[in-house]
N, C-alpha and C positions, 0 to 999 in steps of 0.2 A: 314846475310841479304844482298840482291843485291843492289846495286847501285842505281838501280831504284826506292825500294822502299825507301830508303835514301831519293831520291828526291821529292818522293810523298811523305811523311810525311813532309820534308821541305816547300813544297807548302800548305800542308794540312796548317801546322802551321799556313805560312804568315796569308792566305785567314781568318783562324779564329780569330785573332786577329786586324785583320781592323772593326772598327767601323760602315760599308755599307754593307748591305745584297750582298751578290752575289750569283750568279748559273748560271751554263751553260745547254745548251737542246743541244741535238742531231738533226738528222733532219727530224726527225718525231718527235719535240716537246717534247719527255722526258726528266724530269729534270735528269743528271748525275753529279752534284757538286752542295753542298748548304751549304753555310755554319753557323757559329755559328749564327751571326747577322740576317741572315735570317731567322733562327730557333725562335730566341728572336722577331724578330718583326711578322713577321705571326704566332706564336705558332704555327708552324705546325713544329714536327721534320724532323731531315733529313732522318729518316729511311722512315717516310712515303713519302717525298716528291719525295725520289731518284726513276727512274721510272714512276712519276706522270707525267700527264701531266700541263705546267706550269700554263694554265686557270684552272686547275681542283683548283692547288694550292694556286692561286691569287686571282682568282676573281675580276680584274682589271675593273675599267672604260673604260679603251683604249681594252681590251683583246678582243672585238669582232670587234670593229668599227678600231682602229685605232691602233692596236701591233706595239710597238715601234722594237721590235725584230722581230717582222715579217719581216717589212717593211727595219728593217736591213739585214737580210737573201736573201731576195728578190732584192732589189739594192747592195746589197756592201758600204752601205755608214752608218755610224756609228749615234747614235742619240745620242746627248749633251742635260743634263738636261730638260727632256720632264718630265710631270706633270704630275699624277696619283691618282687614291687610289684605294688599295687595301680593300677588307674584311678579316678579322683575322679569327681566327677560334671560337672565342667569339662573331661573327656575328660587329663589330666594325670597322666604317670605318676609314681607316687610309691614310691620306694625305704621299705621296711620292715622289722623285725627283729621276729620273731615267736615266741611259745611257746604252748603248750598244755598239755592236761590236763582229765580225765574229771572229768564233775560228778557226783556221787551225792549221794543223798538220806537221809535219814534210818538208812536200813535197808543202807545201802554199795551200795543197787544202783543200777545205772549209767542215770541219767537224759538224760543229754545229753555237753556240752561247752563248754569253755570256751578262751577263745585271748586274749591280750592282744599288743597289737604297737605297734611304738615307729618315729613317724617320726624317717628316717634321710634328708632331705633337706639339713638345716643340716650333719649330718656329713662328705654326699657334698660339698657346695658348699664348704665348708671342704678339704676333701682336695682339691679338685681346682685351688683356689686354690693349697696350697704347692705341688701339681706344678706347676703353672705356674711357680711362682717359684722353685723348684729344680729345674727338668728346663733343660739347654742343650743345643739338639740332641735325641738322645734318650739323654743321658747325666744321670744324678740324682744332685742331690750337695746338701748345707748344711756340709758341713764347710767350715775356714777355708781346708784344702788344696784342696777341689774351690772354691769361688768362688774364690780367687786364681786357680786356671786358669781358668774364666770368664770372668775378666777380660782377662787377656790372649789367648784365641784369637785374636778378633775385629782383636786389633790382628797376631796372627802371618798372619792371613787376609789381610790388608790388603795384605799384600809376600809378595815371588817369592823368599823365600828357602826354602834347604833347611832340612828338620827332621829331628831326631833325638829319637824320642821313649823315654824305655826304662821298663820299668815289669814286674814281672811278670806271668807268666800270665793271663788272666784279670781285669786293669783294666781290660780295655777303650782298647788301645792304637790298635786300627782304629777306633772309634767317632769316638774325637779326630781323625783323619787325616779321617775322610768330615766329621766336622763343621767342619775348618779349610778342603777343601776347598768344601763347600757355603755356606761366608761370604768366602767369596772370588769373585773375577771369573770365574776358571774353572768355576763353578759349570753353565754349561750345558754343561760339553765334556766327556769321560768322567772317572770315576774308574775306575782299575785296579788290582786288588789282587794281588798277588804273593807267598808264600810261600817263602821263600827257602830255609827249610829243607826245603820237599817234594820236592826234587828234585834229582838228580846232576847235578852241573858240566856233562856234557854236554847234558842235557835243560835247564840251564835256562840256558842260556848262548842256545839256539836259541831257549826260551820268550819272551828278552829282548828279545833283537836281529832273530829270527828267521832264515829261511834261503830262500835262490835251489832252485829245481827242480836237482836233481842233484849238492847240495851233501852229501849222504851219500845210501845206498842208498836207504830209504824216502821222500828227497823229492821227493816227485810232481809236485809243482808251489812254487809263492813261498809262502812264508809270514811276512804282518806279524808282527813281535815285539809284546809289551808296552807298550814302550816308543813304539813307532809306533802302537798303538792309541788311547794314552791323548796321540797329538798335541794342542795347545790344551787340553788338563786335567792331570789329575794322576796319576801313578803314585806306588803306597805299597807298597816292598817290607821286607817283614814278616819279623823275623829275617833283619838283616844279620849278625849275628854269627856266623852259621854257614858262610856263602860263603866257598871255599877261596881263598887266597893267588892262585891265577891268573886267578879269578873277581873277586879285587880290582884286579887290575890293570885289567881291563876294565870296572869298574863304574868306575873313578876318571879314564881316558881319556874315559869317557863325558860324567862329569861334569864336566871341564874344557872338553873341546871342545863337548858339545850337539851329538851326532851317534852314531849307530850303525850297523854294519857289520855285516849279516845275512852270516850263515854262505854261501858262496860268491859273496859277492859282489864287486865291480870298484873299488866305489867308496861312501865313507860316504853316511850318509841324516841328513838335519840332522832334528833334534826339536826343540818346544817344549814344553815338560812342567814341571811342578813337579813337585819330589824329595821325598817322605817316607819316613822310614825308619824302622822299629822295632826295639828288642831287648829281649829276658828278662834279657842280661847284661850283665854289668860290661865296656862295651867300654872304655874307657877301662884297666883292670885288662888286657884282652886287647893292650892297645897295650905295656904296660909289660911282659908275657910273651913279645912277640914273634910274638903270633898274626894278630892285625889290626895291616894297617899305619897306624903314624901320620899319612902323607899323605892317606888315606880318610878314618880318620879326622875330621880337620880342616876335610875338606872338607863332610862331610855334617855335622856337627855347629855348623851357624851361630847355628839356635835351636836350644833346649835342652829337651825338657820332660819332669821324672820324674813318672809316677803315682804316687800311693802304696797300697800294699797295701790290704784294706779293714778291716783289723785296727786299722789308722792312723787308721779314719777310720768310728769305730761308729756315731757320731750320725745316717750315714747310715744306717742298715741298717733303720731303721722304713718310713722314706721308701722306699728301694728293694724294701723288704717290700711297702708298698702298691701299687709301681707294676710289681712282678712280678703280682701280685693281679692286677689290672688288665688287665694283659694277657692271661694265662692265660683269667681269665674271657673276654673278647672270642674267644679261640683257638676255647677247648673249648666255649660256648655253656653257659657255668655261672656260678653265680648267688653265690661265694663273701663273705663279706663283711670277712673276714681271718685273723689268726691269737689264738690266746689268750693270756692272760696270760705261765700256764706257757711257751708254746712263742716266746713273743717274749724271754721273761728267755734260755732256751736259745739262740735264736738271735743275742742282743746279747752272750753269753760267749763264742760258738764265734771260733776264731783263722781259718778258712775258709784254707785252704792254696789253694783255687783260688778265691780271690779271690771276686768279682760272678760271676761262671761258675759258678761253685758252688755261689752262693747262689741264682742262678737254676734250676740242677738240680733243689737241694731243694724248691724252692715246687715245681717242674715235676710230683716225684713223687708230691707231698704232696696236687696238685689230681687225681691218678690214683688215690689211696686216699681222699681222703674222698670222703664222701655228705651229708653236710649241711654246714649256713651256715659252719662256723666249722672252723680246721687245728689240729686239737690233735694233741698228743706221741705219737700211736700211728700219725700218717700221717706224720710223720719218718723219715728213714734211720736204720739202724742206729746209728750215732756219735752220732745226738743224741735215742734213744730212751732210757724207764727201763731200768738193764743187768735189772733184774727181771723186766720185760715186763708189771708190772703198775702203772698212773703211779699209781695211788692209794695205793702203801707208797709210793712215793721221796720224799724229802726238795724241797720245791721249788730247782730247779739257783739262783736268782736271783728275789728277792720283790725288790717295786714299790722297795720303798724298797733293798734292795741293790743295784737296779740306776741308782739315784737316788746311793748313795754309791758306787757306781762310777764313773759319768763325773765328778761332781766331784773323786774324785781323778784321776781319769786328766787332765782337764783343769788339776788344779793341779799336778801331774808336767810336761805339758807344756812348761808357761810356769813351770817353777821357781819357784812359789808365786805367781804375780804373781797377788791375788784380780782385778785388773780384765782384766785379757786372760781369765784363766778365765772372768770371768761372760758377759764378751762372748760367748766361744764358746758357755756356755751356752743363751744368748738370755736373762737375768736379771739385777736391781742386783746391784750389788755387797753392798749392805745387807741381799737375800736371801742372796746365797752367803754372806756371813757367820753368817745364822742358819740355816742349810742346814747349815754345819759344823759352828759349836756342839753341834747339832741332834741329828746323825747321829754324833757322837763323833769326825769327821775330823782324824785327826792330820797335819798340810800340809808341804809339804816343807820342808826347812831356810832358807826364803828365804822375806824378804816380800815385797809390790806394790812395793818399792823396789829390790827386788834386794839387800838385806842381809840378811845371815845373821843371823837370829833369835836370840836369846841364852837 
């Protein structure tokens, strides 16, 4: 046997025992190497494919509009994890993560190409598992703070009481209002949202209650309020904290009697409605200044529910990562498959002052600047881009394992050293988180799983 075939079965070998489809095309597009992996994920064997052309083969998304191998053939510049799916040969679409790169020959000149790509169906079926298991509604959460609320919606849905929900900006305070209303019996009869800070006492006093024809100059005719719209469902008005002292009076007759009295009218109008309310602030701190009164108050506050910022609550931020991803892709008709390393350590440090609203901005801009598979740190906003503007000098903001001994201390800060409530949150024994901190050099707070102060 010669040398050279020595070597092609040597190579044969490697290619077929790597885990990632490969094949190379010539340059007129026929496949000439394919190997085992590629046989097992397209069901197409190599006999037939060797020869074929690689669209005849794939049947790719990108194969007409956007050939990742084309576009390599064409510039000389190699494509890193660009996003795809193929069709099998069972008609079956199959999610892909693909690269390329020019094949030359002895002398550097350019003979063909070569592409490898990695089924991404176990990753999608797994991702789409924990959304399920952490989406409620269409709110995403695995923190210990978002399932205890979880848990309880369901039973706050169940009864006709009023809710005060307060949380800042951007948690996602109306999400919870449409998701208690839609688990509840009202769920066929309207929801009605209301802003309370968008409008002057006068305009939303009319908004509420509404107004009879001739009840000020512009009224032409009746107009149902708010409150009459959302009869047999739910009204959620949104920053009570801002409704002036006159406007409390009248929210809180309202809400004793179940009836409103549209602006020029004779006589009240009975409502059935559930009450939800929301605020950014500290109403309670507003009761004790004197600004909102305590009787309102007390009234609208029978259940209780604070969101927590999402600074609170990081563990989220992968999970809400992928299922911004997710959507955006569906929106724009784009093929993203996430974020990288780099740009996930940045994203699990950043404090987000506007909360999930924020975080949803940045994936928003970030799928408006990139062009291929994957959002690295140059399609970021300014605040979370290199201050250099080149990411290749900066220091990485947060490596795998910084971002590994971060939440274990954050989670053993938490729970005052308790290793077993930490690991829970984690999702790990305890017997790891012990070897996790050994590990990682974590110095633990003054307290142990017993709650005794360390000596």
């Amino acid at each position: 046997m010669k040398p050279t075939d020595h070597a092609a079965q040597r190579e044969a070998a490697i290619l077929n025992s790597v885990n990632e489809g490969v094949f190379t095309v010539d340059q007129e597009w026929r496949i000439t190497c394919f190997n085992s992996a590629a046989e097992r994920i397209t069901g197409v064997s190599r006999d037939q494919a060797i020869g074929s052309r690689c669209c005849d083969v794939f049947h790719a998304s990108i194969c007409e509009t956007d050939c990742a191998l084309r576009k390599t053939m064409s510039e000389g510049n190699p494509v890193v994890n660009a996003t795809a799916h193929i069709v099998n040969h069972e008609g079956q679409r199959i999610p892909i993560r693909i690269s390329t790169a020019l094949l030359r020959d002895d002398t550097g000149g350019v003979i063909g190409g070569v592409e490898t790509f990695q089924d991404l169906t176990q990753i999608e079926q797994l991702q789409k598992e924990l959304e399920s298991r952490y989406t409620f509604e269409d709110i995403v959460g695995r923190s210990p703070a978002m399932l205890r609320l979880f848990d309880v919606v369901p039973q706050i849905s169940a009864s006709t009481s009023t809710v005060l929900i307060e949380g800042a900006s951007g948690t996602g305070k109306e999400l919870f209002a449409r998701a208690i209303h839609n688990l509840s019996s009202r769920r066929k009869k309207p929801f009605v949202a209301v802003n309370c800070a968008a409008l002057p006492d006068t305009l939303l006093e009319s908004e509420l209650f509404g107004h009879k024809a001739g009840a000020f100059t512009d009224a032409k005719r009746d107009k149902p309020g708010r409150f009459a719209l959302a009869h047999g469902g739910t009204i959620f008005l949104d920053e009570i904290g801002d409704i002036s002292p006159a406007m409390q009076v009248r929210l809180l007759r309202v809400l004793q009697e179940r009836q409103v009295e549209p602006l020029g009218g004779l006589k009240p109008v009975p409502v059935d409605v559930r009450v939800i309310v929301a605020t950014n602030k500290d109403l309670a701190g507003l009761v004790r200044s004197g600004v909102f009164r305590d009787d309102l108050y007390y009234r609208i506050r029978v259940v209780y529910l604070k969101l927590p910022e999402l600074k609170q609550r990081r563990e989220d931020i992968p999970l809400l990562v992928n299922s911004l991803i997710a959507k955006f892709n569906r929106l724009q008709g784009k093929d993203i498959a996430g974020v990288s390393d780099r740009v996930m350590a940045r994203l699990m440090e950043y404090d987000y002052p506007g909360n999930v609203r924020e975080l949803e901005n940045i994936i928003e801009q970030a799928f408006v600047l990139c062009r291929g598979g994957l959002i690295e740190g140059e399609h970021m906003p300014p605040e979370l881009r290199p201050s250099t503007g080149v990411e290749r000098d900066e220091p990485k903001a947060m490596s795998l394992e910084a971002m590994e001994r971060f939440l274990i201390q954050e989670a053993l800060a938490r729970y005052s050293g308790n290793r077993k409530n930490a690991a829970a949150v984690l999702g790990v024994d305890v017997s790891t988180l012990y070897r996790k901190v050994r590990a990682l050099g974590i110095v633990a707070p003054g307290r142990d799983g017993r709650g005794q102060r360390r000596q």
